[in-house]
N, C-alpha and C positions, 0 to 999 in steps of 0.2 A: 546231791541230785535226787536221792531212789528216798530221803527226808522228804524234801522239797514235795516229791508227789504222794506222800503218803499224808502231808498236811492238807495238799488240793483235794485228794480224795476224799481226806475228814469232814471238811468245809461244805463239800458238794452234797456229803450225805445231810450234816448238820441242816444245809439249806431244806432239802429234799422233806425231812423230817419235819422238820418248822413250818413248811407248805401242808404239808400234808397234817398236822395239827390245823393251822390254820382254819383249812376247806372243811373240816368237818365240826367249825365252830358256825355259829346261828350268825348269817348276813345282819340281823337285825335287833335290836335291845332297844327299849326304850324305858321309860318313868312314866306311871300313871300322870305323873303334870305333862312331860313330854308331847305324850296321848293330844293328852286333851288339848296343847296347844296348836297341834297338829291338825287337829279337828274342827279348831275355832272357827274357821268362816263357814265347813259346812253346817254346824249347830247355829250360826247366826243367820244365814241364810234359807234353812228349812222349807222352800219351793224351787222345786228342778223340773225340767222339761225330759222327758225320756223319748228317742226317736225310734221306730221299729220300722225299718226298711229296706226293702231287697225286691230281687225278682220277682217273690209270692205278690210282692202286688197287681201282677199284672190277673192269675185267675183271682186276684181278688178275695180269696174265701178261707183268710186265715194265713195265718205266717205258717202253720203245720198241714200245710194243705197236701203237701207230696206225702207226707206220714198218714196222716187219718184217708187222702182216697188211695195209699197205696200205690203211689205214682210211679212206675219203674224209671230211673236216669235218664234213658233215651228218649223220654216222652216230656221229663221233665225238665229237657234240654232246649226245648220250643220257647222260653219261656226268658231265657240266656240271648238265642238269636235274636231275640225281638226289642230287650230289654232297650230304652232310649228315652231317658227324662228327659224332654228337649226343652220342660218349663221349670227345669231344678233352677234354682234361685236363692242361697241360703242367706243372703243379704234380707231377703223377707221373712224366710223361716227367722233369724235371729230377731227380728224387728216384733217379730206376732211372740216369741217368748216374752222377749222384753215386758211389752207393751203389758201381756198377761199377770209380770212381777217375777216370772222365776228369774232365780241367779245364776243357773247351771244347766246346762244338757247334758245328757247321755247317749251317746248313737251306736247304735248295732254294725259297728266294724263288720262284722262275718256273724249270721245265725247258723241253725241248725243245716240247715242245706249246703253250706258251707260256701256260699258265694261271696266275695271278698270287693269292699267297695272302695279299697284302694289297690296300687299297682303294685300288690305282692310279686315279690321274683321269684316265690319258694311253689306259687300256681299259675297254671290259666286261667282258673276257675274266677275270673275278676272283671269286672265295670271296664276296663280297658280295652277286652278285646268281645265284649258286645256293639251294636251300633252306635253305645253312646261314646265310646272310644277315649272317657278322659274317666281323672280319678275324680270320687265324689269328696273326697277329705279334707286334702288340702285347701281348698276354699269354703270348707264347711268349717273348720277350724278358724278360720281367717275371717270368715263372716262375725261369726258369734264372740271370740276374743272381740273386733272390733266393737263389739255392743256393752262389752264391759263384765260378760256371762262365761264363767268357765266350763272348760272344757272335760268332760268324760268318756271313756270309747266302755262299748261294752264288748266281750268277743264268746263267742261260741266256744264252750268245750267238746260241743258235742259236733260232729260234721259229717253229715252222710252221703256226702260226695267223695271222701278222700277216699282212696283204693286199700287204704291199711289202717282204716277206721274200724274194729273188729263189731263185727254184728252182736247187737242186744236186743233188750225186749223196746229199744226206742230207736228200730228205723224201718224205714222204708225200702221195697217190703222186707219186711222178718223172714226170713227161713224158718220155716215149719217143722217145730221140734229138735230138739238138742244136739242129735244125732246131725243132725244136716247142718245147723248153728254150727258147730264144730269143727264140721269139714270143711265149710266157707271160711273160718277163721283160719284153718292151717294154713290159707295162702295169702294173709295180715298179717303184718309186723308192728306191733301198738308204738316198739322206739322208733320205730321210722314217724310215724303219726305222733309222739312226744315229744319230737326234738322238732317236728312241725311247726307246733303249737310255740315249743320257744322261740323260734326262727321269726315266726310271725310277730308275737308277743315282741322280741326285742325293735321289729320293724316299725309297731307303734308307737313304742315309747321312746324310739328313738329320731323317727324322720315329723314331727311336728307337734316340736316344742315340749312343753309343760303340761304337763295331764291330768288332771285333781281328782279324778276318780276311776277306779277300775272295776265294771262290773263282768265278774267270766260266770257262766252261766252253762251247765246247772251239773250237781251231783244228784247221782239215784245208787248207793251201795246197795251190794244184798245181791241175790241169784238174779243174774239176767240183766246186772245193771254194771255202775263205774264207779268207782270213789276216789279215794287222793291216791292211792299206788297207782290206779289206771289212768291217772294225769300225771302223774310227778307233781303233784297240786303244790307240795313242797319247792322244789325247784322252781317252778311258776312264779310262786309268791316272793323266791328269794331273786327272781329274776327283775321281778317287777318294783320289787324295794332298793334294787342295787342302783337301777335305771333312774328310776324318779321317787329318792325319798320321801318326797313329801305326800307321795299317793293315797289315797283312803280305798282299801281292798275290797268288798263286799264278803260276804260268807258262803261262797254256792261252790268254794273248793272242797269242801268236807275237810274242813282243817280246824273242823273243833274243837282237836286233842291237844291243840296247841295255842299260845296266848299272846301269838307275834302272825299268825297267816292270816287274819282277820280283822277287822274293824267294825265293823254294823252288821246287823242283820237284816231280812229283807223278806218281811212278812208280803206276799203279793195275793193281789184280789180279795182281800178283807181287813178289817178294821179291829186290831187288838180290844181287848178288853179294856184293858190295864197297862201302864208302859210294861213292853215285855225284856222279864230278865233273864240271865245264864248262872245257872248256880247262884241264886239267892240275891244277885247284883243287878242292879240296872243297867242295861246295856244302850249304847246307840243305836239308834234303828229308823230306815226308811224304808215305806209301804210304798212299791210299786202299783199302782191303778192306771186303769184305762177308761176311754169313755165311754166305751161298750165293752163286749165280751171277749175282743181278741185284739192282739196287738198289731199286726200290720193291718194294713190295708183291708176290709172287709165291706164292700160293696151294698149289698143287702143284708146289713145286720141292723136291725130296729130296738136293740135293745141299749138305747144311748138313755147315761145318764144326764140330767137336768143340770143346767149353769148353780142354779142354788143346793142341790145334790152336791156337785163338784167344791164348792167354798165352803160349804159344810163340812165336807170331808179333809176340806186343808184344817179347818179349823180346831176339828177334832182328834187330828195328827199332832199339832201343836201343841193343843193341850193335856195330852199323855207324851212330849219330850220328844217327837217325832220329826221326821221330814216327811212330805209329798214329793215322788217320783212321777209326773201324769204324763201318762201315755198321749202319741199322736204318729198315726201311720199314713205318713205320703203316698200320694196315687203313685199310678208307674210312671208317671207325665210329670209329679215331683211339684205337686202343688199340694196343699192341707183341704179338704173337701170344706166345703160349706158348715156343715155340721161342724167339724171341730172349732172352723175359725169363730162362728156365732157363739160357743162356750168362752174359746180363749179372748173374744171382748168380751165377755159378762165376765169374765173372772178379774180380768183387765182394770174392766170399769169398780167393779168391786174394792180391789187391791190397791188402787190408787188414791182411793179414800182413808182406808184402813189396813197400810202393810206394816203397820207398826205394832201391830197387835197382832200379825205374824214371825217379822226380822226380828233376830236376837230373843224372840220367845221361847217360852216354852212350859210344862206342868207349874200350875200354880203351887205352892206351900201349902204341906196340909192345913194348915193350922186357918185357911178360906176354904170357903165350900160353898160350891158353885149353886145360885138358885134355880127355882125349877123352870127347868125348859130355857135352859143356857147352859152356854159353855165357857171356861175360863182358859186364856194363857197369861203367863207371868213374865216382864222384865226385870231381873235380876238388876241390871244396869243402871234403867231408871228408876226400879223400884215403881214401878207401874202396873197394876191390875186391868185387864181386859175381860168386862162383863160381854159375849156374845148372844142376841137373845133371839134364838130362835120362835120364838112366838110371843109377838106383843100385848104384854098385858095392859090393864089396864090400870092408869093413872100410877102405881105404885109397884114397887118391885123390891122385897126384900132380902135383905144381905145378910144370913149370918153371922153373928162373933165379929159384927164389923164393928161395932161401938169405939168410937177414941181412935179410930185407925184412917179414917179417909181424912183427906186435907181440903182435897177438892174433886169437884166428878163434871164430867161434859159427855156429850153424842161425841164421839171420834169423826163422823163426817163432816161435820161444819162447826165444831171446836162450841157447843151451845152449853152453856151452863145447865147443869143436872143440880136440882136441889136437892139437899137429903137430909133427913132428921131421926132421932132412936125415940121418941116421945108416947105416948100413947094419945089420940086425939078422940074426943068426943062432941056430941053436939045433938041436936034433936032429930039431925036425921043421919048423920056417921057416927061411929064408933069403928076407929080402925085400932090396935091393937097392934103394940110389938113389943117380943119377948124381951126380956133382957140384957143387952148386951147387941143388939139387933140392930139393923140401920133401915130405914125404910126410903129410896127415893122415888122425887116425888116426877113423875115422866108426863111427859106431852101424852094427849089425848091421840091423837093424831100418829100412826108409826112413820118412822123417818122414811124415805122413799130410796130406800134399797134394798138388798138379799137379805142382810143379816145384819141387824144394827147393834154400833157397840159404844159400849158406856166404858170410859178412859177412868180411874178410880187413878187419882197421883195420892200415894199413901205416906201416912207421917215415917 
């Protein structure tokens, strides 16, 4: 017998041991093929709809509207009583992505303010017990699956409503000076606020479905700010890998120092140079943009960019190996204002002509070089070159190092034969000249009638 229990006792520690190795091995391992095949529809698909929506729409003046006027909670509590989209519709939101070409959304689950747009059990602070009284998710999700566009939630790391959220230099309002920072924080517990965020975290990956992307937003390390210790940005990410493998993470956990908590990066409001790399490599990466200069809802902003702005800048994402993430902030009333929907038909009408010279593209081969006043992406698949030409010349457009390489060329919008020759031509009143190796086609006089016309290159 006194055997017998000193075997169970072996066994129990044996186990105990072997757990405990376990839990402190990495959730996650993959193979750079793995990766990538992991990744394969979001590099095929390269246009996504980003949605930035919450209560700040109803003052309208910026999703950071309680931070920049310094809004104290009980003021910015009017805001909560009131909230009631009575014309949410996401049967239409899904229908106006579509229509636009993206393949994917992103919706702002909970932003900075930490208002929560499904029926979290872990707060009040949620769409449930405003006057709109239901969750905004679950048929948000059910909309846009039905359209055939996947699903991404994004979630606040940062929340300046929770009561054990410790004050930084990013909230609302700041305590004035260290000293007083400090003493506000002795009565925050950041684990209470940690196991929060996992609480929540496991509630979306768990109550609807399949999630293909995860954007958690934002790190600021350094004096006054948070990084991956002050999220458990680790635990986060092993949270979210365990839940739904097949997830694509974004990078705004500060989990650079490691080669499994991230996936893409996420250049926002400007346009790389060059595709952008990490240590010497080329990395994935999708540019968050907006139509104007804030992400929700802003009322009286005039600073909206152009439908041909906006396809330009898909274009130009593509052609350095990119995605487009484009912003749209629904009124409090849960309609897309005028403005955006007159962009997302021109993008729409645009895309349906020519989304083949975005899906499945991306950086041409050096070994093309793009002419002047265009843009190039490249199909790997079909072995197809997309000439985009920003400014219609005249009669002729020349291709570099193209000589022996084109089979055949047409306009992508109505499939029209593009002729092309490497020759040098003269006569008593031309002399057109090309260099060596040069291809020269020969274009309608006439520019095609739309944003940005593109010449389909099917190469030998």
């Amino acid at each position: 017998m006194k055997r017998r229990k000193i075997i169970l006792v072996v066994l129990f520690l044996t186990v105990i041991h072997t757990h405990s190795l376990f839990s402190q091995q990495p959730v996650w391992s993959e193979t750079k093929e793995q990766k990538t095949q992991r990744m394969e529809w979001w590099r095929h698909d390269r246009f996504g709809m980003f949605i930035h929506w919450g209560i700040y729409a109803m003052p309208a003046r910026h999703e950071w509207v309680q931070l920049y006027e310094k809004i104290p909670a009980a003021e910015y509590r009017k805001y909560f009583d009131r909230f009631n989209p009575d014309l949410y519709n996401p049967e239409e939101w899904a229908a106006k992505a579509k229509k636009a070409g993206m393949k994917y959304v992103v919706l702002t689950t909970k932003h900075h303010d930490g208002f929560c747009l499904w029926d979290s059990k872990y707060t009040d602070y949620k769409v449930t017990n405003t006057p709109y009284g239901e969750d905004l998710i679950k048929p948000f999700v059910e909309a846009f699956r039905a359209e055939g566009i996947r699903v991404g939630f994004y979630y606040s790391l940062i929340d300046w409503h929770h009561p054990h959220f410790a004050f930084d230099r990013n909230h609302p309002p700041v305590p004035t000076g260290s000293e007083e920072r400090e003493k506000e924080n002795a009565k925050r517990d950041m684990n209470i606020y940690r196991q929060y965020m996992k609480d929540q975290l496991r509630e979306l990956l768990t109550q609807f479905g399949q999630i293909d992307e995860l954007f958690m937003d934002f790190s600021y390390p350094g004096e006054g700010g948070k990084g991956h210790q002050d999220w458990d940005s680790e635990g986060l990410a092993r949270l979210a890998r365990e839940l739904q493998p097949q997830i694509i993470i974004n990078n705004r956990m500060d989990l650079g120092h490691t080669d499994w908590g991230w996936d893409f990066i996420t250049p926002e409001q400007f346009m790389p140079q060059e595709w952008p790399t990490v240590d010497g490599e080329r990395v994935p990466w999708e540019t968050c943009q907006t139509f104007s200069g804030s992400w929700g809802y802003y009322r009286d902003q005039y600073t909206w960019k152009s439908t041909h702005q906006l396809i330009v800048m898909l274009i130009e994402t593509v052609s350095k190996g990119g995605n487009l993430l484009l912003n749209v902030g629904p009124t409090a009333r849960g309609v897309f204002d005028d403005r955006a929907n007159e962009r997302l038909d021109g993008i729409g009408q645009w895309m349906r002509f020519h989304d083949r010279s975005i899906y499945g593209c991306t950086q041409a081969p050096d070994e093309y070089t793009a002419p002047q006043n265009c843009l190039m992406t490249y199909n790997p698949e079909t072995h197809r070159l997309y000439i985009h030409v920003l400014e219609w010349p005249f009669k002729s457009l020349h291709l570099p190092g193209m000589k022996d390489k084109i089979e055949y060329a047409q306009l992508l919008n109505d499939a029209s034969e593009i002729k092309f020759h490497s020759r040098t031509q003269t006569g008593s009143h031309t002399v057109e000249t090309s260099r060596e190796n040069d291809v020269i086609l020969t274009l309608p006089v006439e520019r095609p009638n739309t944003d940005v016309p593109v010449i389909e290159l099917f190469l030998k």
